[in-house]
C-alpha positions as CSV (number, residue, x, y, z in Angstrom):
1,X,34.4,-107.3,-299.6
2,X,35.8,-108.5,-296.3
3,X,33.6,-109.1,-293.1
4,X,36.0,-108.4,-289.8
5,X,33.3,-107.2,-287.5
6,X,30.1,-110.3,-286.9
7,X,32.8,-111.7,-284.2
8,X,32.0,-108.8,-282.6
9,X,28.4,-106.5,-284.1
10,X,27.3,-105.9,-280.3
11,X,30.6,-104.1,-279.2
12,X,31.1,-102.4,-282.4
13,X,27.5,-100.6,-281.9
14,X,28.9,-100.0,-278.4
15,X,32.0,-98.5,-278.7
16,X,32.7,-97.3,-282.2
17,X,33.0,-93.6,-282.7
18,X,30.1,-91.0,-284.4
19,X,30.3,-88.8,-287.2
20,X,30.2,-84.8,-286.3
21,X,26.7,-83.3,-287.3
22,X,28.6,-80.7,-289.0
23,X,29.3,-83.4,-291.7
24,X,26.0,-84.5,-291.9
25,X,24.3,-81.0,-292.4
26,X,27.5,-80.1,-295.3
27,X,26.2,-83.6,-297.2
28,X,22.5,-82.5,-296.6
29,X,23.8,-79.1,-298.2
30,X,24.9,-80.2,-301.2
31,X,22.2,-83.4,-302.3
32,X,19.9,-82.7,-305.2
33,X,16.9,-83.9,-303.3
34,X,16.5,-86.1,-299.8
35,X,14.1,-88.9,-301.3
36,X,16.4,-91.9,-300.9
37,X,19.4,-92.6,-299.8
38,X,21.8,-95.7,-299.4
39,X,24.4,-96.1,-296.3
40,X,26.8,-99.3,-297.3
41,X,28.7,-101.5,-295.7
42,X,26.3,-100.1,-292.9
43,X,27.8,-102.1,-289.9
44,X,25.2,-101.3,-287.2
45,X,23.6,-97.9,-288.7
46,X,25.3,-95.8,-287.0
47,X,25.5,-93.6,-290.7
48,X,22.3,-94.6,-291.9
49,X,20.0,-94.3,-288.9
50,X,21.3,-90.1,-289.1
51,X,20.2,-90.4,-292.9
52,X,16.7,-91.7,-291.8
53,X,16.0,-88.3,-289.8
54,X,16.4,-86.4,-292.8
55,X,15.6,-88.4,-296.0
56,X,12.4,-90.4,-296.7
57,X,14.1,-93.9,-297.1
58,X,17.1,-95.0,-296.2
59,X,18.6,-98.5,-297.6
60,X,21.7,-99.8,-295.9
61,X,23.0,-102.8,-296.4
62,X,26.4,-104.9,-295.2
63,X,27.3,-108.2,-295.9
64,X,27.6,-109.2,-292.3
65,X,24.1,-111.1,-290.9
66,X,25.4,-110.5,-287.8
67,X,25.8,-106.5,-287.6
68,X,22.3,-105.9,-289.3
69,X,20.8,-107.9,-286.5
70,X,22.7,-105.6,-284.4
71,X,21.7,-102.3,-286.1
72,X,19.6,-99.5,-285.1
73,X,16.0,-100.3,-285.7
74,X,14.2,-96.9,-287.7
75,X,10.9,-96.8,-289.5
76,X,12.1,-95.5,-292.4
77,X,15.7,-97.4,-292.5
78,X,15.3,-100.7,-294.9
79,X,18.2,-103.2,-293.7
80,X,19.4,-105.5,-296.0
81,X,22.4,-108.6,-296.3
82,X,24.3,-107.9,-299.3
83,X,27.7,-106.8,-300.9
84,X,28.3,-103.1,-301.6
85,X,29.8,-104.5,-304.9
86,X,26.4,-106.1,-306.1
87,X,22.6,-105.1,-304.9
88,X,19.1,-105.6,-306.5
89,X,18.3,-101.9,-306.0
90,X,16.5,-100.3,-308.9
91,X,18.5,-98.1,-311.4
92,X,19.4,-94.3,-310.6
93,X,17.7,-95.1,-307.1
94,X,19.7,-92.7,-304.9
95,X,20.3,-89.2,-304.1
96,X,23.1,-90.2,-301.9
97,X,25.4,-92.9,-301.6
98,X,27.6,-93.2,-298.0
99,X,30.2,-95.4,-297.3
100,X,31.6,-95.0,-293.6
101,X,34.8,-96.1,-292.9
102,X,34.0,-99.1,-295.4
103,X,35.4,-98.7,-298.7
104,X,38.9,-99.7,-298.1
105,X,37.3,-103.2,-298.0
106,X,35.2,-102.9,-301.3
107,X,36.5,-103.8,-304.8
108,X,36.6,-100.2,-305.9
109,X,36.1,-101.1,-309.6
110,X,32.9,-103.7,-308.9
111,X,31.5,-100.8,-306.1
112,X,31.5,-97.9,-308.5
113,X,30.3,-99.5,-311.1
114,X,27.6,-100.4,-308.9
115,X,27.1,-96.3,-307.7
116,X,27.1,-96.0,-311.1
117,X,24.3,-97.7,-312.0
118,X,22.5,-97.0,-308.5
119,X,23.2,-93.3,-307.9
120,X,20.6,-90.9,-310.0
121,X,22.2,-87.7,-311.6
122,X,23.7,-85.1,-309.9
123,X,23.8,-87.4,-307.2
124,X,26.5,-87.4,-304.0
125,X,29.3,-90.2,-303.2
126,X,30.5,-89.8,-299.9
127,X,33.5,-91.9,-298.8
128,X,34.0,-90.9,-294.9
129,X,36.3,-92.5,-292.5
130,X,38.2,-91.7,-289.5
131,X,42.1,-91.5,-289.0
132,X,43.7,-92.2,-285.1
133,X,42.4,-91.2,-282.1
134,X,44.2,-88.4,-280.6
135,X,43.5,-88.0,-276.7
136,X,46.4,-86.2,-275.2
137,X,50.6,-86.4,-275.7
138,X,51.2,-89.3,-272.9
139,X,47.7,-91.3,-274.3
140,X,48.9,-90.8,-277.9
141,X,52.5,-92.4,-277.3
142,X,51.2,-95.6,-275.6
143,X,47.9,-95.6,-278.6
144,X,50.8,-95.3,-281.3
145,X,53.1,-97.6,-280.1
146,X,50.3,-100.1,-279.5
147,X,48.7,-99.6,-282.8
148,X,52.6,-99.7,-284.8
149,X,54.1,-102.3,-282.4
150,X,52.1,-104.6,-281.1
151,X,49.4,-104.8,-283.1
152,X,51.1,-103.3,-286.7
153,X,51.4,-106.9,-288.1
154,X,48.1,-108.4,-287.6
155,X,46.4,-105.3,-289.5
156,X,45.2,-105.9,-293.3
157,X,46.8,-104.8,-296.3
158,X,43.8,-102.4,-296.6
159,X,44.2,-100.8,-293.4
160,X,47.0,-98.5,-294.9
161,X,44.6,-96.9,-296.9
162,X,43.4,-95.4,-294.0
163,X,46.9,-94.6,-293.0
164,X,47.3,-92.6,-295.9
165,X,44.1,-90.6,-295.0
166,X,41.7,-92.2,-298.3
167,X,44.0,-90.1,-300.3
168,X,45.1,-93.2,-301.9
169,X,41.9,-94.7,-303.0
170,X,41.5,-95.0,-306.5
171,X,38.0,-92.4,-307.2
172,X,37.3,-92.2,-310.6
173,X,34.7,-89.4,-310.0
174,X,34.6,-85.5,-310.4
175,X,35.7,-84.7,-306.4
176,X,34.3,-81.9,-304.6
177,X,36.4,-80.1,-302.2
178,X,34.8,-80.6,-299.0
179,X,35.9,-78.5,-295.9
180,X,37.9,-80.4,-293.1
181,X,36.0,-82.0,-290.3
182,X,36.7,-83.5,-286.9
183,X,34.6,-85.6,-284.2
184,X,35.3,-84.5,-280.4
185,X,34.0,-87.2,-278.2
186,X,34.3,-87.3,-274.1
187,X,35.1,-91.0,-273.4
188,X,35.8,-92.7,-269.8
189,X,39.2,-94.5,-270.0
190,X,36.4,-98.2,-270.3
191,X,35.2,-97.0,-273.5
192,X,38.3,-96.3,-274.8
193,X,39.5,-99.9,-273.9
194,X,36.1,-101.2,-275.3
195,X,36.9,-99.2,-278.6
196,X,41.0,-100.4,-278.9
197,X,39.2,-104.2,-278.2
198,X,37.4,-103.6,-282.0
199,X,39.7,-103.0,-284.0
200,X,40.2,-105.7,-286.5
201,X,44.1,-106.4,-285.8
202,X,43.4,-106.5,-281.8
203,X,41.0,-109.8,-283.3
204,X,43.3,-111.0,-285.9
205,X,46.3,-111.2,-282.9
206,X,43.8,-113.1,-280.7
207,X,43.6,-115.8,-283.2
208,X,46.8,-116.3,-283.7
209,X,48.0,-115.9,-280.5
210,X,45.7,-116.5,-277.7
211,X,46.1,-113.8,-276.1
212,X,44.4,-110.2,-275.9
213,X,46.8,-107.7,-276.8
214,X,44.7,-104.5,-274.8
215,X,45.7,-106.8,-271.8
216,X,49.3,-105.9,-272.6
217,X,49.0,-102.2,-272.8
218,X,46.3,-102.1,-270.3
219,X,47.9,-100.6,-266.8
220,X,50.3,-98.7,-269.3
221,X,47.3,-96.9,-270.6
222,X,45.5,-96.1,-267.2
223,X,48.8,-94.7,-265.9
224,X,48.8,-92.2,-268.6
225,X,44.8,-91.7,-267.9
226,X,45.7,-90.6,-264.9
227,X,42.8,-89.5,-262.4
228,X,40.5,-87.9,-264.6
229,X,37.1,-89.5,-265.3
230,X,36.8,-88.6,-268.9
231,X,39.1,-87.6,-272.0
232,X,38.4,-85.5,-275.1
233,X,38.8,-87.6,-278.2
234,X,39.6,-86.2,-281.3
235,X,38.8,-88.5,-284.7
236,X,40.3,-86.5,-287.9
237,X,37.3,-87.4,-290.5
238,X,39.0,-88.7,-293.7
239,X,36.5,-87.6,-296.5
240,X,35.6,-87.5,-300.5
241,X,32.8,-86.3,-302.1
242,X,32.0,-86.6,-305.4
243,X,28.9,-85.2,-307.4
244,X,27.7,-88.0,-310.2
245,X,26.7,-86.8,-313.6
246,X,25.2,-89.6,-315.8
């Protein structure tokens, strides 16, 4: 499992993007029981501290030191450093297993096994990501061309899973059709230079470069943003579900 975030835990509990309640109340729908559940490759608990309002424990874990430190503090939320891949958690522990806009940096063998062995029957996977930001046409060109031109190279290998909308993730699991869902967020034109400034490739053309490549896009951007104070985003949510029989 990769760590590209500890650079950087405070401004990705900043400025990273929600999940709509709407998914959260369809996973709550659909769980055998809300007794425990496990958020991995938590980041700063954005997913799990959610969780912790409806289920009795909530363990999420992430292999960065850095973003736990950084993570929502909740009674009920037990933070932990460790891979996704490889936990001391009891057997058949779990009525619900998240991973948010994580898994493309597991190793998807090593991780199921590991929901395998973790999740208790009739249990739910959820794999949830998000896809582009989508703001408005003139915002969407210069985000496009930013994230294919000037930042395309620096991006992992895994990032195209993402791309491809988690459709290409091997999930070796009984799926669930799950309905479509999308996050609409009002940002001012800061946050969404704050949120371009976390994305992994934005860091990996820094180090090699220097240089901060939201500089170069910068007054491009706040021409399109025009006058307005704040924008809708829209986050298309890239999901699977999967119910786990053992």
């Amino acid at each position: 499992m990769k760590d590209n975030f500890s650079y950087q835990s405070d401004k990705y509990a900043q400025f990273r993007p929600t999940y709509p309640d709407a998914l959260y109340n369809y996973l709550l729908s659909i769980v055998p029981a809300r007794d425990n559940a496990w958020d991995c490759g938590t980041g700063n608990g954005q997913v799990a501290q959610v969780l912790a309002q409806s289920f009795k424990k909530v363990s999420a874990t992430d292999i960065s030191r850095q973003q736990i430190e950084n993570a929502f503090m909740h009674e009920r939320i037990d933070y932990s450093v460790q891979p996704a891949e490889n936990t001391s958690f009891p057997d058949s522990s779990f009525d619900l297993i998240t991973a948010a806009q994580a898994i493309h940096w597991f190793d998807f063998d090593a991780f199921y096994k590991e929901v395998t062995r973790t999740i208790r029957n009739k249990g739910i996977l959820a794999v949830i990501g998000y896809g582009l930001i989508q703001l408005s046409p003139s915002l969407d060109r210069v985000v496009a061309a930013f994230y294919r031109d000037v930042v395309g190279p620096y991006w992992d290998k895994e990032r195209k899973y993402i791309d491809d909308n988690y459709r290409t993730i091997p999930f070796p699991f009984d799926e669930i059709e799950s309905p479509p869902f999308e996050n609409t967020l009002e940002w001012t034109f800061e946050h969404l230079i704050g949120y371009l400034g976390t994305w992994s490739a934005v860091k990996h053309y820094e180090k090699a470069t220097g240089r901060n490549s939201v500089d170069l896009v910068h007054d491009e951007l706040e021409k399109a943003w025009g006058d307005r104070e704040t924008c809708t985003g829209r986050f298309p949510i890239l999901l699977r579900v999967a119910r786990i029989r053992k």
